[in-house]
N, C-alpha and C positions, 0 to 999 in steps of 0.2 A: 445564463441566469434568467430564470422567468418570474416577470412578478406576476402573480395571479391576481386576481381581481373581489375571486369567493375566499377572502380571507374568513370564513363563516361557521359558526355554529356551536352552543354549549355553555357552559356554568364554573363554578370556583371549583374546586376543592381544597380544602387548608394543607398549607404545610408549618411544621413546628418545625422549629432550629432552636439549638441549642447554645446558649452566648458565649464566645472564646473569647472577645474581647470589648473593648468596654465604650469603643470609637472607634468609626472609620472613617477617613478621609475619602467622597468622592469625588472629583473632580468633570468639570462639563463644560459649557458653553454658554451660560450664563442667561441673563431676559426671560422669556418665557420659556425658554424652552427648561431651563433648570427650572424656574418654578412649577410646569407639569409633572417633574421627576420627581422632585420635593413632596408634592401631594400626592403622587398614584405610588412614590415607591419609598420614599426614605421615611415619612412618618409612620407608614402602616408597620415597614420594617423594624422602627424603633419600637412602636407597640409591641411587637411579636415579639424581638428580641430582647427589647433594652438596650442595646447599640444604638447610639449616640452618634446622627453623621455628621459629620465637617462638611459642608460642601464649598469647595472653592470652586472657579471659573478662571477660563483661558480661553484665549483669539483663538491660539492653533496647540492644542493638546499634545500633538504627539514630540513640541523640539522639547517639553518640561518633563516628559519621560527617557526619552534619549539623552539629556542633561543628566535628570538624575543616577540612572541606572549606571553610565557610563561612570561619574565621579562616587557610585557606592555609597549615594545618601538617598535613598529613596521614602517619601511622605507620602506619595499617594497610593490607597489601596485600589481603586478600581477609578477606572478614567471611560470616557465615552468617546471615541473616534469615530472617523470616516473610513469606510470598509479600504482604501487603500493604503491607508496610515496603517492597521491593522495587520495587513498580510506584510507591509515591509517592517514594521517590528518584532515582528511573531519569526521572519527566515533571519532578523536582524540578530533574535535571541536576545531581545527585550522584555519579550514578555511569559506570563508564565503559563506553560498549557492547561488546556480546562477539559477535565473529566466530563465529556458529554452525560455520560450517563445519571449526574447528579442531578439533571435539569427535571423539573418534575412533567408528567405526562399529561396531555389534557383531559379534562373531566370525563371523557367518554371513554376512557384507558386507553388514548393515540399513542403513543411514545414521541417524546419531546423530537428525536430526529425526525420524524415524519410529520410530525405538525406544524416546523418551524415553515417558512417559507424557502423556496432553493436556494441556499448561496447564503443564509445566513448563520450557519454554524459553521466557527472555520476552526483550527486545530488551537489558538489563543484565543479566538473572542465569540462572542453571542451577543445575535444582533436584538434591539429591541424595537426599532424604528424601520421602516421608509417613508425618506424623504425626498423632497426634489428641490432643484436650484429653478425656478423659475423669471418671469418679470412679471412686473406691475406697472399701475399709473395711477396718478391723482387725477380721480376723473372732475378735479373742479377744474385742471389746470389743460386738459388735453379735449379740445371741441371735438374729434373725432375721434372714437374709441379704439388701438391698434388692435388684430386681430390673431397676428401670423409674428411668427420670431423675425420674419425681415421688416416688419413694419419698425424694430426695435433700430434697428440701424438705417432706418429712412429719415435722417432729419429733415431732409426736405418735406417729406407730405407731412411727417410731423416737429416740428422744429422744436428745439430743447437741450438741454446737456442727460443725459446717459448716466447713471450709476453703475458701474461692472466693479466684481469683486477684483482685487490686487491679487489674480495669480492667474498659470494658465490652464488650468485645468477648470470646466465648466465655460471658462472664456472663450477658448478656442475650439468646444463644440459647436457652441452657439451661432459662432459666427461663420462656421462649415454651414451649419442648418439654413441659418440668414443665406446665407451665398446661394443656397441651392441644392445640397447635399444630404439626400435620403437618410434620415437617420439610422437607418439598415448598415448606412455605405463611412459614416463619418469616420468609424477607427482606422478601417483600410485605405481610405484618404489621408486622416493626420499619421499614419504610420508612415509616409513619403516625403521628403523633401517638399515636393511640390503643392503637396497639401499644408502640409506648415507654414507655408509661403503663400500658399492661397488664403488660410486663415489669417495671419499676420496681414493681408491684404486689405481685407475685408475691415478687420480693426482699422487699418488707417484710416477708411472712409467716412468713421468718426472720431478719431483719437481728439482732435482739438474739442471735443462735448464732453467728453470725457469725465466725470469727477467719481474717483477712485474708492472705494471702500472695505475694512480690512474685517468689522467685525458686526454679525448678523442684526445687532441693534442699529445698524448706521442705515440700510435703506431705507425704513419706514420714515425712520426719520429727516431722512431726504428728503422724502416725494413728500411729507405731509407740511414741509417746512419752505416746501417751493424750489428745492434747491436743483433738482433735477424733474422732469417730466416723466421718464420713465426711468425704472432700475432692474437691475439683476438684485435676487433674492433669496431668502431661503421660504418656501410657501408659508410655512408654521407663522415666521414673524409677520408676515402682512395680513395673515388671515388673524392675529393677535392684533395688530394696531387697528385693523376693519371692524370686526365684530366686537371685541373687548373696550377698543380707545373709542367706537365710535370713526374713525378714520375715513376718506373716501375714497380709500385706495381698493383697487382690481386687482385679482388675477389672471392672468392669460397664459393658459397652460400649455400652448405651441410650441413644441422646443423645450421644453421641460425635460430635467436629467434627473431619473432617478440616483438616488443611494440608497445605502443601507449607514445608520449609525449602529455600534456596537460595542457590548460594555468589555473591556482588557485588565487585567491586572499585572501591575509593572513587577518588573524580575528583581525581588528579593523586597518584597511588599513590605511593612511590618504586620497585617493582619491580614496573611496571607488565607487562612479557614476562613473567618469571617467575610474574607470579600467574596470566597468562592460561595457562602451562604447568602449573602446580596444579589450574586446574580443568580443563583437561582430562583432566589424569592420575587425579584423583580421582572423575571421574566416569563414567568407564569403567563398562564392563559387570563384571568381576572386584569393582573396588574397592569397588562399590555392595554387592555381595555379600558384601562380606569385612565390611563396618559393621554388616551384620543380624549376623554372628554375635557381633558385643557389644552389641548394643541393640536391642528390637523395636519398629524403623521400618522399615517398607517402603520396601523402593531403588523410585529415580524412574522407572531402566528398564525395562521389560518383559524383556529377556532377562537380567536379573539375577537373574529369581527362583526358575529353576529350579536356580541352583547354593547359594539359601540352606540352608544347612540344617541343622545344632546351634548351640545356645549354645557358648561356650568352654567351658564344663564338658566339653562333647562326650559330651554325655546329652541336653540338651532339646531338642526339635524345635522352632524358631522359629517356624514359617506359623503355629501356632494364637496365637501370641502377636502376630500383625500386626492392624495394624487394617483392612488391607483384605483379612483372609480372611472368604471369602462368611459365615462363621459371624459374623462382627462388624459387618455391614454392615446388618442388621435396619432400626434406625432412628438412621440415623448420617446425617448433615449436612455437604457441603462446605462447607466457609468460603467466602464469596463474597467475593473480594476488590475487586470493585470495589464494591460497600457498602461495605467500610472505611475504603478511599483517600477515599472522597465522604464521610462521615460521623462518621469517627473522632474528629477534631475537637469536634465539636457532641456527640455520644453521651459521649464522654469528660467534657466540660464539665457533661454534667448528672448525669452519672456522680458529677463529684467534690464537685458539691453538695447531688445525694442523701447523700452520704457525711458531708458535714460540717452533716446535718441533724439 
C-alpha cells in the first residue's frame, strides 16, 4: 500500500439519489471526528436526500457489528472502521459487499477505482479517511521539546507518565520504532517470537508511567489536564484540542502509523439501498474535501486534495497538518493490515496478560 502525498486536483460534480428510506443509522467514533462527518457528509446528504441520520458512537465499532449480525438484530446501517476491522468482517461475512462501480468518478471523468488512493477500496468497504496514530506534548508542561518516537519512551531525559492506547496494535510498533527498528523492517520483526519480546521489552522500560487510554477523546485530555506529559493519539484529536480548544499541545510526527478509516455496511442492514447511497455520496471527490476542513485526515481520493484548504476558522492551512504531507512522512509506518487480521488475536492475548502482570 502507498500513500501518495499529490492527493490533488479538480471540482464537484452533483450527484442525485433517490430516497428508499426515511433514516439511517450511522455509526462512528464520536468528538470531533463525527462532528467533521456530520458537517461534510450527513447534513448535505439529508439536504439531497431527505434521509434523516442517526448518528450514534462507539470506542471500538467492529465488536457492536459482530454482536449484532451474529444475534440477527442488526440497527446499524453504515459504521466507520479501521482498515483491519474491515478486511476481518468482510472474510468474516459480516458485511455486505459494495458495488464498486456505484462510487461516482471524479469531476475530470477519473473513474472512482483509479482515483481512490491504493488500498482503499476493498470488496466491503470504501475508505474515506487517512489517518495516523501519532504522539503529542503539552508544551507548557515538557521544558524540552521531544523530537523522535524514542524520545516518547525516554523518561529519564524527559520524565513524566506516558498515555498509550489499551491494545496492541499501534503499541507495539511504536515501541519497535523506539527500540530502533526501520520502519521498513517493524512487521518482519513483530512477525517473530523475538520481536514480540523485544517490543514487549521496550514497554516495560516504562510500564510503571504508564496511564492507559481506551477512547480518542481521552488523550487531549490528558496532556491538557497534566495528567500525562506525553501521549499516543489519534493526529485529528490533538490538532482539534490545538487549533479549535486553543490547547498547547504538539505533534510529533516520528513514528507515526498511518491507516485508512472506511465506511461498511453490516450484513442484513435495515436500509441496506440507502446506505449504499451514503456511501457514495459521501465519498465523492467534494465531500472528502469538505471533512479536511474540520479535522486533519487526509481524504482517500487523490483529486480531493487540491480543493482542501483552511480550517473552519478560515485562517489555518490544513496540508501542513495532514499526515501525509511530504513534511510528515520522515519516518512514518503504514499499518499493515493483513498482520493484524492474522495476528490480532494472539498479540492481543499477550497484550492483555502482559498487562495484568
Amino acid at each position: 500500500m502507498k500513500i501518495k502525498t499529490a492527493l490533488m486536483a479538480t471540482a464537484l460534480s452533483g450527484i442525485a439519489f433517490s430516497a428508499t428510506a426515511q433514516e439511517l443509522t450511522v455509526m462512528s467514533w464520536g468528538g470531533a471526528y463525527t462532528k467533521s462527518q456530520v458537517e461534510a457528509y450527513h447534513k448535505p446528504f439529508t439536504a439531497t436526500t431527505g434521509i434523516k441520520i442517526n448518528s450514534v458512537d462507539a470506542d471500538n465499532l467492529a465488536t457492536p457489528i459482530k454482536a449484532q449480525v451474529e444475534a440477527g438484530n442488526v440497527t446499524i446501517d453504515v459504521a466507520d472502521v479501521e482498515f483491519s476491522d474491515a478486511v476481518r468482517l468482510c472474510d468474516e461475512g459480516l458485511l455486505e459487499p459494495i458495488d464498486l462501480s456505484m462510487l461516482p468518478a471524479a469531476p475530470d471523468g477519473t473513474p472512482a477505482t483509479d482515483d481512490f488512493i491504493e488500498g482503499a477500496l476493498q470488496d466491503c468497504a470504501v475508505a474515506n479517511i487517512v489517518w495516523s496514530t501519532v504522539f503529542a506534548y503539552n508544551s507548557n508542561s515538557v521544558p524540552t521539546a521531544p523530537t523522535t518516537i524514542a524520545d516518547f519512551f525516554d523518561t529519564e531525559k524527559f520524565p513524566g507518565k506516558r498515555g498509550l492506547r489499551k491494545s496492541a496494535k499501534a503499541t507495539l510498533e511504536m515501541a519497535l520504532m523506539a527500540d530502533g527498528v526501520p520502519a521498513s523492517e517493524v512487521y518482519s520483526v513483530l512477525d517473530t517470537d523475538e520481536g514480540v519480546d523485544r517490543a514487549f521489552a521496550k514497554l516495560d522500560s516504562i510500564k510503571s508511567d504508564i496511564v492507559w487510554w481506551e477512547a480518542g477523546a481521552q488523550p487531549p485530555q490528558l496532556l491538557a489536564d497534566g495528567e500525562v506529559t506525553m501521549s499516543t493519539a489519534y493526529n485529528g484529536r490533538i490538532f482539534n484540542a490545538a487549533i479549535a480548544e486553543k490547547q498547547p499541545l504538539v505533534v510529533v510526527w516520528d513514528g507515526q502509523i498511518l491507516d485508512f478509516d472506511l465506511f461498511v455496511v453490516p450484513k442484513g442492514a435495515p436500509n441496506k439501498e440507502a446506505a449504499m447511497q451514503f456511501i457514495a455520496f459521501s465519498t465523492d471527490t467534494q465531500r472528502l474535501a469538505d471533512q479536511a476542513s474540520w479535522i486533519s485526515y487526509g481524504p482517500a481520493r487523490k483529486s480531493s486534495g487540491a480543493l482542501v484548504g483552511t480550517y473552519s476558522d478560515g485562517v489555518t492551512e490544513m496540508a501542513t497538518h495532514m499526515p501525509t504531507a511530504a513534511e510528515n512522512l520522515g519516518n512514518a509506518l503504514v499499518n499493515n493490515f493483513e498482520f493484524w487480521v492474522d495476528k490480532d488475536a494472539e498479540l492481543n492475548e499477550r497484550f492483555n496478560a502482559w498487562l495484568a502482570n
